[in-house]
C-alpha positions in Angstrom: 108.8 26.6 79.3 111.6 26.3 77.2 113.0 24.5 74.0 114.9 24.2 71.1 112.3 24.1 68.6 109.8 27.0 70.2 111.3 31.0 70.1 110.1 32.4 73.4 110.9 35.7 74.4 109.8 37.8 77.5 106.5 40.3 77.7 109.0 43.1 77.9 110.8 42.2 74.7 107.3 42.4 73.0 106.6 45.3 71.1 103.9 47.7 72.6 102.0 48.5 69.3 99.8 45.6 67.3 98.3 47.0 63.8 95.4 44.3 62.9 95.3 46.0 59.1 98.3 47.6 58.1 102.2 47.9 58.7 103.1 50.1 61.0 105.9 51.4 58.0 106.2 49.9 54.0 109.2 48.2 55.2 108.4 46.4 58.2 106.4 43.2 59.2 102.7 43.7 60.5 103.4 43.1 64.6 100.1 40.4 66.1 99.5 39.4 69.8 97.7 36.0 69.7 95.5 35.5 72.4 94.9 31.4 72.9 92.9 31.8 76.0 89.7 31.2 76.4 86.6 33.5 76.1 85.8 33.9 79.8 89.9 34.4 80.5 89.8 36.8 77.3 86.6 38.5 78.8 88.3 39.6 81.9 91.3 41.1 80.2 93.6 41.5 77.3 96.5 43.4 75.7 94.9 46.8 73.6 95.0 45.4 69.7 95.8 41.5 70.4 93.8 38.9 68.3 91.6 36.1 70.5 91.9 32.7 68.8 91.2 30.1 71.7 94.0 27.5 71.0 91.2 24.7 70.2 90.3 26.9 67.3 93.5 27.9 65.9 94.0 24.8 63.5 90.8 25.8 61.8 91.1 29.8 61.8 94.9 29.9 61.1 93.8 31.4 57.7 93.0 34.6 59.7 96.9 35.1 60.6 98.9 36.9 58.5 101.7 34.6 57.2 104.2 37.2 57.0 103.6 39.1 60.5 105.9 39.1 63.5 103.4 36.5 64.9 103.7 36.6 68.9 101.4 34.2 71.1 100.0 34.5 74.8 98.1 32.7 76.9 97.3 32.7 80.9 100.7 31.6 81.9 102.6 30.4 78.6 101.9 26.6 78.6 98.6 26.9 75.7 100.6 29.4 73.6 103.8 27.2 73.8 101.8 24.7 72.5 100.4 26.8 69.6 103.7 28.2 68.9 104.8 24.7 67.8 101.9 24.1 65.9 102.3 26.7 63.5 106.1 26.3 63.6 105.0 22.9 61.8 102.9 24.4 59.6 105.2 27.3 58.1 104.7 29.9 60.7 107.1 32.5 62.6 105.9 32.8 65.4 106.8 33.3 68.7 106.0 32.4 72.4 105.4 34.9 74.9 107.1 33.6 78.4 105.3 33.5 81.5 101.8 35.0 79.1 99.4 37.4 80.5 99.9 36.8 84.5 103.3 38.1 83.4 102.1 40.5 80.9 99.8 42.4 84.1 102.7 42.0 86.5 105.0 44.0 83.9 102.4 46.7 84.3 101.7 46.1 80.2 98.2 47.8 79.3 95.1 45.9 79.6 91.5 46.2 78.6 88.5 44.3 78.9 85.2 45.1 77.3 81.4 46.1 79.4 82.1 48.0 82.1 84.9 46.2 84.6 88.4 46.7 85.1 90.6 44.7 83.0 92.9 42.3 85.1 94.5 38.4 84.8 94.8 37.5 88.0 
């Protein structure tokens, strides 16, 4: 998906390292992966460090978003987080969609995990 109004960007263009508390230097923007699945899609697998807001919560946990961050969002296959992206575009936010979301994200070979004791995978 594509428009004038929602920055999307390729899985490969996203940066490998999210820091949940910290910058990763004084001078640069915390980096967060926003998750919008949901929990069982989250459950099976996600990217090491993202954040898991299921989209129908976001509007009500956006205060847990750093306003400042380079703010990237995923979801299964991009439609959710394209959604999301132009919510908090409207409300003030940076942030960015991440094309073609975690299906793309596991065929770019990007690293997975999935807590208990199965191997992480999307599809």
């Amino acid at each position: 998906m594509t428009s004038p109004e929602v920055s999307s960007v390729p899985v490969e263009a996203v940066p490998g390292e999210f820091d949940q508390t910290e910058r990763v230097a004084a001078d640069a923007p915390r980096v967060i992966l926003l998750d919008v699945r949901e929990d069982d899609e989250w459950d099976l697998g996600h990217a090491p460090g993202a954040i898991h807001i299921p989209m129908v919560d976001v509007p009500a946990r956006v205060d847990e978003l750093d306003y400042d961050a380079q703010l990237y969002v995923v979801c299964r296959q991009g439609g959710r987080s394209f959604e999301v992206v132009k919510y908090l575009t409207y409300i003030g936010y940076e942030a960015i969609n991440v094309s073609g979301g975690m299906v793309a994200w596991q065929r770019a070979g990007r690293p997975l995990v999935a807590d208990g004791d199965h191997q992480a995978k999307i599809y």
